[in-house]
PASEBA-1860 file (N, C-alpha, C; in nm, 3 decimals):
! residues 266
1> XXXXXXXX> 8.444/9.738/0.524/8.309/9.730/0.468/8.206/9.766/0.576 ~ 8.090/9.844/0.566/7.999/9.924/0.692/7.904/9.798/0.672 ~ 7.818/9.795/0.806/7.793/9.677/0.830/7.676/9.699/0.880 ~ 7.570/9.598/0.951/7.506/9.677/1.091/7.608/9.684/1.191 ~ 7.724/9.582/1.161/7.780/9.610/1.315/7.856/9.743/1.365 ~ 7.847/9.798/1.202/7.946/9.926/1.236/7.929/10.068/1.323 ~ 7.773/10.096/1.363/7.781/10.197/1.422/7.789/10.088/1.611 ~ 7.823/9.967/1.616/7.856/9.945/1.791/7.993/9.940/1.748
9> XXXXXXXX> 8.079/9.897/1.649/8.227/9.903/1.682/8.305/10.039/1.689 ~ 8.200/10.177/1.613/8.234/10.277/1.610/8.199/10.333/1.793 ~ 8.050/10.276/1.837/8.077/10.359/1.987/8.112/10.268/2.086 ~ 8.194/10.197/2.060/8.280/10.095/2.127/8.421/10.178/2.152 ~ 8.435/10.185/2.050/8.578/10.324/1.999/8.554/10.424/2.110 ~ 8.439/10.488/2.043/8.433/10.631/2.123/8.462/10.600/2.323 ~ 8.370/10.495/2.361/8.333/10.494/2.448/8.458/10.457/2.561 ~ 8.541/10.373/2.454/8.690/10.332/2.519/8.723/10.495/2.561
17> XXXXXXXX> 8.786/10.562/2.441/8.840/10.720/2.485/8.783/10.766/2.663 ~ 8.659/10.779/2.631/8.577/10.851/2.742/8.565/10.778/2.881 ~ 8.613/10.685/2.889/8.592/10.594/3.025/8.729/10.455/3.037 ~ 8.784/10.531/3.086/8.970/10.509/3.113/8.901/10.341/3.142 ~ 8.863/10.286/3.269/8.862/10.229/3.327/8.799/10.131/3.262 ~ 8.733/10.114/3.125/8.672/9.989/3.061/8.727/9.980/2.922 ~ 8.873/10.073/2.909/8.913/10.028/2.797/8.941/9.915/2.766 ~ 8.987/9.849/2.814/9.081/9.699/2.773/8.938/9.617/2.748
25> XXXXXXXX> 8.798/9.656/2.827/8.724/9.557/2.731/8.649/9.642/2.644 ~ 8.612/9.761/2.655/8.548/9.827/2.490/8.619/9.796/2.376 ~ 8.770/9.812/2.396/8.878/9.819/2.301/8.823/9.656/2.215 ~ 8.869/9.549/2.326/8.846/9.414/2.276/8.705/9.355/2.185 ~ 8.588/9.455/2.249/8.450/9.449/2.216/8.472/9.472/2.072 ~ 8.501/9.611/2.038/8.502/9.654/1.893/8.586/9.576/1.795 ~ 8.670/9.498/1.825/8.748/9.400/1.791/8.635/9.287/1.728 ~ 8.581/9.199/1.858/8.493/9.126/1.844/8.361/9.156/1.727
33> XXXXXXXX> 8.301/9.232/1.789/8.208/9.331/1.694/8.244/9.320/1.522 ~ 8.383/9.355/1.481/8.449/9.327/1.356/8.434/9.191/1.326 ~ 8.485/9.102/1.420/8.494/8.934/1.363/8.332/8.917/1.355 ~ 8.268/8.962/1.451/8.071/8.903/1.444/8.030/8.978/1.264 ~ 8.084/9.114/1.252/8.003/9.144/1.111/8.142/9.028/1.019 ~ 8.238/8.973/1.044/8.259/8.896/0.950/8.151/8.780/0.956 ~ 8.111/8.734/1.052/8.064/8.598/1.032/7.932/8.598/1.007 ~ 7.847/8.698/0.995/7.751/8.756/0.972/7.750/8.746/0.812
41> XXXXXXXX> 7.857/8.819/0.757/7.856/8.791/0.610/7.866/8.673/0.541 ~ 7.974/8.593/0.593/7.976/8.438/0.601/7.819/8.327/0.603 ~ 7.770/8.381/0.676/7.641/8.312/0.686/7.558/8.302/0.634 ~ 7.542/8.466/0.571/7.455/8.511/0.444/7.494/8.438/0.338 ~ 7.592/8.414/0.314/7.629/8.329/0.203/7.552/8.164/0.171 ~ 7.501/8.158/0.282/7.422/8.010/0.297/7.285/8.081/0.305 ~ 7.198/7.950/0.330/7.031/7.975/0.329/7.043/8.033/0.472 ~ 6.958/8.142/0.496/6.908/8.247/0.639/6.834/8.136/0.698
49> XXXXXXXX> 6.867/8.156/0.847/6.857/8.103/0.889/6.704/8.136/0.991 ~ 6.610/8.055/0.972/6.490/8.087/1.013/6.425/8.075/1.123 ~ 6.495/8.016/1.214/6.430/7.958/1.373/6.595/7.936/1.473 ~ 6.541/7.958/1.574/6.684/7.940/1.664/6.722/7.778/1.712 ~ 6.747/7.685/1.626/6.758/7.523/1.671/6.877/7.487/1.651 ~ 6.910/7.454/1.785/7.015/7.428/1.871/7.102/7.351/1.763 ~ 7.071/7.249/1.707/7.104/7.185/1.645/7.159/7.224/1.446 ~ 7.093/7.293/1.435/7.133/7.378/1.340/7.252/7.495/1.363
57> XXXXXXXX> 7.216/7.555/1.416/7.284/7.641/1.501/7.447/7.586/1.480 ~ 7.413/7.499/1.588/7.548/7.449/1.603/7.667/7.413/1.487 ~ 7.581/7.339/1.387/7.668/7.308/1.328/7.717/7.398/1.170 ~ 7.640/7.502/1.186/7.683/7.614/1.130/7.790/7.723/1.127 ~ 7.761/7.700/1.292/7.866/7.809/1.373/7.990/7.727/1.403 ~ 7.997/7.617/1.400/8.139/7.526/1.476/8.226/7.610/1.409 ~ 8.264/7.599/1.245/8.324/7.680/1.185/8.399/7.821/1.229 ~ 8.333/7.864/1.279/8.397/7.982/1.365/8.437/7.963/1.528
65> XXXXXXXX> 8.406/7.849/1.547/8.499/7.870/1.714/8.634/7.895/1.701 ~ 8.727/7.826/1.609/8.857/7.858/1.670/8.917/7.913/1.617 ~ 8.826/8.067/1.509/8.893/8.186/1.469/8.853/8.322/1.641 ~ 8.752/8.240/1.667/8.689/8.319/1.783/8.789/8.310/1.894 ~ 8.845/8.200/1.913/8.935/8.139/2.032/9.048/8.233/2.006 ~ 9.082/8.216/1.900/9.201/8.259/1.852/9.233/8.437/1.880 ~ 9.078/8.517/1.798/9.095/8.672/1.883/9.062/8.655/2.051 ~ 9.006/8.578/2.122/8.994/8.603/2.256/9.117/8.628/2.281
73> XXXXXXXX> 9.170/8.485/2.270/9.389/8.459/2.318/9.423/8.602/2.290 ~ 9.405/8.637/2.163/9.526/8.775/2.119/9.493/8.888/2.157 ~ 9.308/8.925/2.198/9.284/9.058/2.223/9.221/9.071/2.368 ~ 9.169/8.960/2.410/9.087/8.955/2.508/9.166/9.045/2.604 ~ 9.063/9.040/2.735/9.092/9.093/2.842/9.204/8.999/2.914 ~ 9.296/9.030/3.033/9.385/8.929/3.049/9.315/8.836/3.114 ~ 9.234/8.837/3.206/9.191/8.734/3.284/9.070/8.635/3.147 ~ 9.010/8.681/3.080/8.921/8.585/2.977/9.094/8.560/2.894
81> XXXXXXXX> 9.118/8.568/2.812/9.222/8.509/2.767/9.311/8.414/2.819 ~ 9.343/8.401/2.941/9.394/8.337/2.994/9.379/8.196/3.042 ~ 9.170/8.230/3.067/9.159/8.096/3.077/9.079/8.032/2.984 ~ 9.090/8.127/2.866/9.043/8.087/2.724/9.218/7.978/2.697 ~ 9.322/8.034/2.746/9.423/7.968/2.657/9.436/7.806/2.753 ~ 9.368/7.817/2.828/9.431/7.721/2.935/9.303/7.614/2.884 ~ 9.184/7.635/2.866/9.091/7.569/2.829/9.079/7.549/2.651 ~ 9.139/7.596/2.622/9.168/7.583/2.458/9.089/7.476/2.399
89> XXXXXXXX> 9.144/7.369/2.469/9.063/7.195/2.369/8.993/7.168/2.400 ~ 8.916/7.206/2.511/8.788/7.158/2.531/8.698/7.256/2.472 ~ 8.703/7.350/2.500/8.619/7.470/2.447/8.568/7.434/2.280 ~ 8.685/7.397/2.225/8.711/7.408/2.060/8.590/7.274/2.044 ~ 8.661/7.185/2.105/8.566/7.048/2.079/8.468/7.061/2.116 ~ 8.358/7.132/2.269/8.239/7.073/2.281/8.149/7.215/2.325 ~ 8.206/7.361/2.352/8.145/7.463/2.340/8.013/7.452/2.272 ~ 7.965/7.415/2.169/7.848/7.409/2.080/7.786/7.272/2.113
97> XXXXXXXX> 7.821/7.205/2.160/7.736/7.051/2.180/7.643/7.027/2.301 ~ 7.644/7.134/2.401/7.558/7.115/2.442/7.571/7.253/2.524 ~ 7.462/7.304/2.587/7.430/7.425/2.720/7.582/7.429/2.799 ~ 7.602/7.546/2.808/7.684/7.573/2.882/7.622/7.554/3.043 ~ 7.742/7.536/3.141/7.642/7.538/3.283/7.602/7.676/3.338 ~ 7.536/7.698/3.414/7.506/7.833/3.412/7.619/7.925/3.511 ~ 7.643/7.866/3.537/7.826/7.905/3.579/7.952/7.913/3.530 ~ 7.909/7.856/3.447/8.067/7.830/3.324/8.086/7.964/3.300
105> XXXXXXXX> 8.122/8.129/3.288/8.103/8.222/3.254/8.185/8.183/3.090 ~ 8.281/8.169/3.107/8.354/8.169/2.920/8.293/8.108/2.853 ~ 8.250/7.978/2.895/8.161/7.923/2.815/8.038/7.978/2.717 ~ 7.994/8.056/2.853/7.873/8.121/2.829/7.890/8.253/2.737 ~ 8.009/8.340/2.765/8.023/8.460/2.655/8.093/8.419/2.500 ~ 8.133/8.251/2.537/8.195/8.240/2.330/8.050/8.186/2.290 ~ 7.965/8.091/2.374/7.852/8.067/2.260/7.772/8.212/2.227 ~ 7.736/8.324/2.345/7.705/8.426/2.313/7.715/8.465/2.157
113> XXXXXXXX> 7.869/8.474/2.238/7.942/8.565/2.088/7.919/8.518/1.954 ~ 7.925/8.382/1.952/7.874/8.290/1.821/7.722/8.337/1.819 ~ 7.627/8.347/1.917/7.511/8.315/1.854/7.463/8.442/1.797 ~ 7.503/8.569/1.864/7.476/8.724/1.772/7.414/8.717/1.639 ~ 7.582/8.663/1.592/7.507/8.702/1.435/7.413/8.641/1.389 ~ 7.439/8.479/1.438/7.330/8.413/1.392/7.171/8.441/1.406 ~ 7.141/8.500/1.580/6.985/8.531/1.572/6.996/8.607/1.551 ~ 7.053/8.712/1.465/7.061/8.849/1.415/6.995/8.855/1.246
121> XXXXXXXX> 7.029/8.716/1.176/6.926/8.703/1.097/6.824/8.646/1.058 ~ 6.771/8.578/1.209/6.663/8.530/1.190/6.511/8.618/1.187 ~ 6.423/8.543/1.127/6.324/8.619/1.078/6.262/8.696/1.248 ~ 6.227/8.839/1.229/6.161/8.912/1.330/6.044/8.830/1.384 ~ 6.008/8.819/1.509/5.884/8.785/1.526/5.739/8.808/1.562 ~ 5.622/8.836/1.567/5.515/8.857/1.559/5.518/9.018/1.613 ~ 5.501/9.059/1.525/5.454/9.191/1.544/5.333/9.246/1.692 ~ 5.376/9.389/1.723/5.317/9.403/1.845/5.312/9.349/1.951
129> XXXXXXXX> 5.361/9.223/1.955/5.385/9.156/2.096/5.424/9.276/2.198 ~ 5.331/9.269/2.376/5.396/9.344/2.472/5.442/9.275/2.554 ~ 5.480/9.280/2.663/5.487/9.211/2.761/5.549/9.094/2.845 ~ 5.612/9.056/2.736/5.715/8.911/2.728/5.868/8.984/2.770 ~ 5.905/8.863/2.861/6.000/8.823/2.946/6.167/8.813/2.887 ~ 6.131/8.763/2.735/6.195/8.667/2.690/6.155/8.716/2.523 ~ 6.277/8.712/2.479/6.262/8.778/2.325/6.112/8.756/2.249 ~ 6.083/8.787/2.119/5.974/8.699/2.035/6.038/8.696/1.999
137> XXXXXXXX> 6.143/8.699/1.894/6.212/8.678/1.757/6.290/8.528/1.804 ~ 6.381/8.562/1.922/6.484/8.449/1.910/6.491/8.359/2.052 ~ 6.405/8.451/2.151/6.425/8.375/2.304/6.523/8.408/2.385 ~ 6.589/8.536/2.312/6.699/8.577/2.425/6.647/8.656/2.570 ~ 6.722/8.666/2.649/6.689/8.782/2.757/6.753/8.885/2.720 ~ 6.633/9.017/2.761/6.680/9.140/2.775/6.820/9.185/2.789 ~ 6.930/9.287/2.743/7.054/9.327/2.806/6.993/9.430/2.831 ~ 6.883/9.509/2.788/6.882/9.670/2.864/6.763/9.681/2.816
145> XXXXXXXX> 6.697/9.800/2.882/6.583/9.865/2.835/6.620/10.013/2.765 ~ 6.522/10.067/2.676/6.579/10.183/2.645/6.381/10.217/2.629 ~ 6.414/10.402/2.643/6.353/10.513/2.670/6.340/10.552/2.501 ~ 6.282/10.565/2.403/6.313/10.635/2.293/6.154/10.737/2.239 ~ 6.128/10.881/2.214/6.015/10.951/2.194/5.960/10.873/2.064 ~ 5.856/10.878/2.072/5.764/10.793/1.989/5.653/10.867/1.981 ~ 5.556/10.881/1.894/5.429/10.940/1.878/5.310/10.880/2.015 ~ 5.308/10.777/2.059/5.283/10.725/2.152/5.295/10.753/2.299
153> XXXXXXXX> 5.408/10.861/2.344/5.448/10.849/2.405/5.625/10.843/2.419 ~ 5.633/10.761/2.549/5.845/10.721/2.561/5.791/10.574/2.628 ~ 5.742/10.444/2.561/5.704/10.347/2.600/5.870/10.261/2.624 ~ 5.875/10.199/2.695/6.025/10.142/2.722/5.995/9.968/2.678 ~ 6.132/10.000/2.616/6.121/9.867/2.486/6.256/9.789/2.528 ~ 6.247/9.665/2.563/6.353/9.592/2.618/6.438/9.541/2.490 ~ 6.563/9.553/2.489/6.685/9.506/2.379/6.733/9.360/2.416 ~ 6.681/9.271/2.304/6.753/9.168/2.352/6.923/9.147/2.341
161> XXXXXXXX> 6.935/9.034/2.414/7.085/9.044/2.429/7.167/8.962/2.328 ~ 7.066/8.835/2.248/7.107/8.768/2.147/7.091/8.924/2.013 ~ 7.016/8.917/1.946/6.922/8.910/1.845/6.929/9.086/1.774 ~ 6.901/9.157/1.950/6.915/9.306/1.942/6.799/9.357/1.926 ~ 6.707/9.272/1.882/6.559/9.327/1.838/6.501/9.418/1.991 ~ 6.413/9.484/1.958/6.357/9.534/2.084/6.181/9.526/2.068 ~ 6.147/9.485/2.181/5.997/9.442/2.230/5.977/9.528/2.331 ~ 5.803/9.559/2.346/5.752/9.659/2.454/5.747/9.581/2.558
169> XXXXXXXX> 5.743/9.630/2.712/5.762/9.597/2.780/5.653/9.696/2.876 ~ 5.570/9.668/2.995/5.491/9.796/3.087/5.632/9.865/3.138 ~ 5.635/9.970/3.157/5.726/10.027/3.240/5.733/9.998/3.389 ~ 5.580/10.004/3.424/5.584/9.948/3.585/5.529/9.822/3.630 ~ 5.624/9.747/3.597/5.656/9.614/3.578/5.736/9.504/3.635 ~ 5.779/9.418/3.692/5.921/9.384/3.773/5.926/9.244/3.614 ~ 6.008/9.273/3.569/6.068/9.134/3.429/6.010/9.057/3.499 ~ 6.096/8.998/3.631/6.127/8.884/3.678/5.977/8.799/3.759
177> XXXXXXXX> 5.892/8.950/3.869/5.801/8.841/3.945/5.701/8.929/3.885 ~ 5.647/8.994/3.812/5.525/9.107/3.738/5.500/9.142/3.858 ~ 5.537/9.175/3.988/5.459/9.271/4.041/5.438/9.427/3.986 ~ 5.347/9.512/3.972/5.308/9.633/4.002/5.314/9.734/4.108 ~ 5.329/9.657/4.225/5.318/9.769/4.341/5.423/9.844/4.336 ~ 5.407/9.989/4.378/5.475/10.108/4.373/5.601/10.080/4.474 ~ 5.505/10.020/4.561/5.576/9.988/4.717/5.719/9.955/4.649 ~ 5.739/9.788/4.580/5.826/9.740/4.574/5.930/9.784/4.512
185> XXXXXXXX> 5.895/9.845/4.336/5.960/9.888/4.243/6.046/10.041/4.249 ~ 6.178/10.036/4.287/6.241/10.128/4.284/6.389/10.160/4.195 ~ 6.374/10.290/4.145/6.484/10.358/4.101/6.611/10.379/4.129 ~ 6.693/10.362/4.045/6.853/10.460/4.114/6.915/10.508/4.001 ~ 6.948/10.661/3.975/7.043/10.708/3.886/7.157/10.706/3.900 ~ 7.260/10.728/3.863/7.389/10.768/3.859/7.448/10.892/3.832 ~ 7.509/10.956/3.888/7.569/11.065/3.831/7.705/11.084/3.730 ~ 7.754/10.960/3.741/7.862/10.921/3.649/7.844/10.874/3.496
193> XXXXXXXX> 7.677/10.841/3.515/7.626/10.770/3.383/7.499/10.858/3.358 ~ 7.455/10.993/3.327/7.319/11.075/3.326/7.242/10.958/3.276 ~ 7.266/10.891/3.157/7.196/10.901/3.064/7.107/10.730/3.092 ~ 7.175/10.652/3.244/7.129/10.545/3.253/7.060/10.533/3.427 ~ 6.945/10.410/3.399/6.882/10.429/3.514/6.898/10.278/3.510 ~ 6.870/10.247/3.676/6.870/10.112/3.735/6.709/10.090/3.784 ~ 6.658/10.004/3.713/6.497/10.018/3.749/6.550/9.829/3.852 ~ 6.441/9.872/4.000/6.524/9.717/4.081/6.331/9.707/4.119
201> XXXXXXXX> 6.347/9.557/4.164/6.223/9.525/4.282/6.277/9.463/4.326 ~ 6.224/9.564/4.470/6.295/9.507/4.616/6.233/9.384/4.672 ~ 6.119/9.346/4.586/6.069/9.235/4.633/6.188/9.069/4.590 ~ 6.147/9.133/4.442/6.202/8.983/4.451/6.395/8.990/4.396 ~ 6.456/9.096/4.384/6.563/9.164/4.362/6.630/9.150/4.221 ~ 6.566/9.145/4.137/6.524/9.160/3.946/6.586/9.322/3.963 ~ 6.660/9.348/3.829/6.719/9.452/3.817/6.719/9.478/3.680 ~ 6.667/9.586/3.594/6.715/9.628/3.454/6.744/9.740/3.434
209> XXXXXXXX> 6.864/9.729/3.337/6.944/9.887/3.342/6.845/9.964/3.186 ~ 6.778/10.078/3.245/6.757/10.134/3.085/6.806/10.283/3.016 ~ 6.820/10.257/2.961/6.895/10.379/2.855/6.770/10.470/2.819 ~ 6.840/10.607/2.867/6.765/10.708/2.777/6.745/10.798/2.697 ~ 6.723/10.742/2.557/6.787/10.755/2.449/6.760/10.954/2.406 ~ 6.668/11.010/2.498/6.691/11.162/2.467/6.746/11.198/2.548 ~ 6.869/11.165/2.651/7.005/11.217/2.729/7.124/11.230/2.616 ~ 7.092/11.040/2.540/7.209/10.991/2.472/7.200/10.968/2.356
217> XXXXXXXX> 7.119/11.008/2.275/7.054/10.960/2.112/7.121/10.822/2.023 ~ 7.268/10.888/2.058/7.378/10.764/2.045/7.389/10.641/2.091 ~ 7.356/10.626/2.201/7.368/10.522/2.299/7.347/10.349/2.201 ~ 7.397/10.286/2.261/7.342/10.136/2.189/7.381/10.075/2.313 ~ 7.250/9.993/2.354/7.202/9.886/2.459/7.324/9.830/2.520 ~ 7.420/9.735/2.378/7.519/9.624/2.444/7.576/9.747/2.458 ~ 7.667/9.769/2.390/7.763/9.875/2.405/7.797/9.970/2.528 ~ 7.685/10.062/2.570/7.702/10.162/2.707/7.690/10.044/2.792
225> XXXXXXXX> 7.602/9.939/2.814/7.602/9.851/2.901/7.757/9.821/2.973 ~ 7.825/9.782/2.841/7.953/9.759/2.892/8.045/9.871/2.939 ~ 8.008/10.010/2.948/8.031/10.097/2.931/8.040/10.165/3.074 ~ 7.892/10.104/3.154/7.835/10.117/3.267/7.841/9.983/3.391 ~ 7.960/9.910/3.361/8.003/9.833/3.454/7.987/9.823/3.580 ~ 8.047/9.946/3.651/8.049/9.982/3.747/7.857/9.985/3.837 ~ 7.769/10.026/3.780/7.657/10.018/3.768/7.662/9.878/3.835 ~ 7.659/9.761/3.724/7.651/9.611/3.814/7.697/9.603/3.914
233> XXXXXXXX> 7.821/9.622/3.918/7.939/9.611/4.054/7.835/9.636/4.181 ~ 7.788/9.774/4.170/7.695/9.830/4.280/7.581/9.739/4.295 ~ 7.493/9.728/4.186/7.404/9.640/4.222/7.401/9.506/4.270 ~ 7.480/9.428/4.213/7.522/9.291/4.285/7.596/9.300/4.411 ~ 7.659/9.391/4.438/7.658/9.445/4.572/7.563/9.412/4.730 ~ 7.432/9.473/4.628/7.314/9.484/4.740/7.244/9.386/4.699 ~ 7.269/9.287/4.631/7.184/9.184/4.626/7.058/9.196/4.451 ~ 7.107/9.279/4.414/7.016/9.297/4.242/7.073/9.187/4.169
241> XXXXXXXX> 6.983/9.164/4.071/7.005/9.070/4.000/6.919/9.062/3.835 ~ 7.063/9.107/3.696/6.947/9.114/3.630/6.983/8.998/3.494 ~ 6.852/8.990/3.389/6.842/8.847/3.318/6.934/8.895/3.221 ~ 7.033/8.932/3.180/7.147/8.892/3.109/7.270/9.031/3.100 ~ 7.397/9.004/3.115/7.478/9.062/3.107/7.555/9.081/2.939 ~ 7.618/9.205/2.913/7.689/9.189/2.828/7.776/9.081/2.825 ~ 7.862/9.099/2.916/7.989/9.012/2.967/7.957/8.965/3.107 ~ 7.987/8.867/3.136/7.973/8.809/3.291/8.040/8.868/3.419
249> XXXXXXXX> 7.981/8.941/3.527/8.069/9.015/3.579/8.205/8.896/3.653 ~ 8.202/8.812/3.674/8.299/8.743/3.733/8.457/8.729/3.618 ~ 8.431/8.807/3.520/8.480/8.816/3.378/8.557/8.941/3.384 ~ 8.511/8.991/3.436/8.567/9.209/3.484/8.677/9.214/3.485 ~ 8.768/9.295/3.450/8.892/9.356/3.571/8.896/9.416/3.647 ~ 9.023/9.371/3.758/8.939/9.419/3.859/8.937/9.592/3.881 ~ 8.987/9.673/3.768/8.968/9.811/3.771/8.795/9.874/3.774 ~ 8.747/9.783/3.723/8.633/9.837/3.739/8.556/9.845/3.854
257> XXXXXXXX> 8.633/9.771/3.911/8.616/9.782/4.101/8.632/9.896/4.163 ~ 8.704/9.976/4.100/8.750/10.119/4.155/8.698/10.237/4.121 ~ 8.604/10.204/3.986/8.556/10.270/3.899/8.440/10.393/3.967 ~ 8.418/10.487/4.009/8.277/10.564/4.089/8.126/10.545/4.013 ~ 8.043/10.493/4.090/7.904/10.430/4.032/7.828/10.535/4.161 ~ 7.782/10.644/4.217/7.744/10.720/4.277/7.572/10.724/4.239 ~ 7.498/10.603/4.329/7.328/10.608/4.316/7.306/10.676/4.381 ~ 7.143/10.747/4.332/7.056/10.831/4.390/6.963/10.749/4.320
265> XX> 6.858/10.760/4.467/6.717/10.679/4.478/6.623/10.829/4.400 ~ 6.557/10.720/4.293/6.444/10.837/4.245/6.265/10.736/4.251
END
């Protein structure tokens, strides 16, 4: 059944083919992607859900942890599966009861994964908003920025990482400390990835990857993100740091360690 989720499980597909080195998690993604438009439909079946409370939330979604547990174990990557199987009963029991720590990484990518669909149908929020840090619709952080032609201009519109919605953002901007100065805010392309840029400030070392959607028309935010691994690898490297990952890099295999991420300063 076509879904919204169906054109990311379709370039989840593609993207496995084209980049040897992140199959085992594109492969697993598009997997996932399938179970999120199931639970997506599931949900619809109840009253939409109108505000992101924790408490609601939760006990909506419990229902699906341990079909979720269950594809991690069978499809996951080996290292998340593994200590998905080893953590099994706790996960099942208290995953949703309260914040993950901000270190817990599994923790942190099954409530993820649960919360997608859910702020996926919550109501959009205030129109025209610029400038915010932090979703309007649902409160997620950014996974990417993207480039797309607009009558306006190519104004760069940050993708959240819950929700997916996208909000304007200044281009010369740092997310993290708003500086402006030219001084601080610098570039790096890739030659392995045309179609993605690493916008960093060297001040306070805030990093966002953005997509540009007339290289890649195709492109989708989560998706190449995961796509462009290697990208993080480099940046956390030198000390970058940005407000939300697809997947947690401490989560990787370690092939993507080997993977060529080749910056040029622009």
């Amino acid at each position: 059944m076509s879904s919204s989720w169906t054109p990311w499980i379709l370039r989840a597909r593609r993207l496995a083919l084209g980049h040897p080195f992140g199959r085992e998690i594109l492969e697993f993604q598009g997997r996932l992607y399938e179970f999120q438009g199931g639970m997506e439909r599931q949900l619809l079946r109840g009253e939409r859900p109108r505000r992101m409370e924790a408490a609601s939330a939760a006990e909506r979604l419990q229902p699906f942890v341990s079909p979720l547990l269950d594809l991690v174990m069978k499809a996951g990557p080996e290292r998340l599966s593994g200590i998905v199987g080893s953590r099994r009963e706790s996960l099942e029991a208290g995953v949703l009861q309260c914040a993950p720590a901000p270190g817990d990484a599994v923790a942190l990518l099954i409530v993820k994964s649960l919360l997608q669909p859910f702020a996926r149908l919550l109501e959009s929020g205030p129109e025209g908003v610029e400038g915010c840090t932090e979703c309007p619709s649902c409160g997620g952080s950014p996974v990417a920025g993207v480039l797309r032609d607009t009558a306006e201009g190519r104004p760069l519109e940050l993708v959240c990482s819950l929700c997916s919605r996208p909000w304007r953002h200044p281009r010369v901007s740092c997310l993290r400390c708003g500086t402006t100065d030219p001084r601080c805010l610098s570039g790096f392309t890739f030659e392995e990835f045309p179609h993605l840029r690493l916008s960093c400030c060297e001040s306070c070392r805030a990093a966002l990857k953005v997509i540009d959607l007339r290289r890649e028309p195709e492109a989708i935010a989560e998706v190449d993100d995961l796509a462009s691994i290697p990208i993080d690898l480099w940046a956390e490297s030198r000390g970058f740091v940005r407000p939300a990952f697809t997947i947690p890099l401490s989560l990787v295999p370690p092939v993507y360690g080997a993977a060529p991420a080749s910056a040029v300063s622009r």
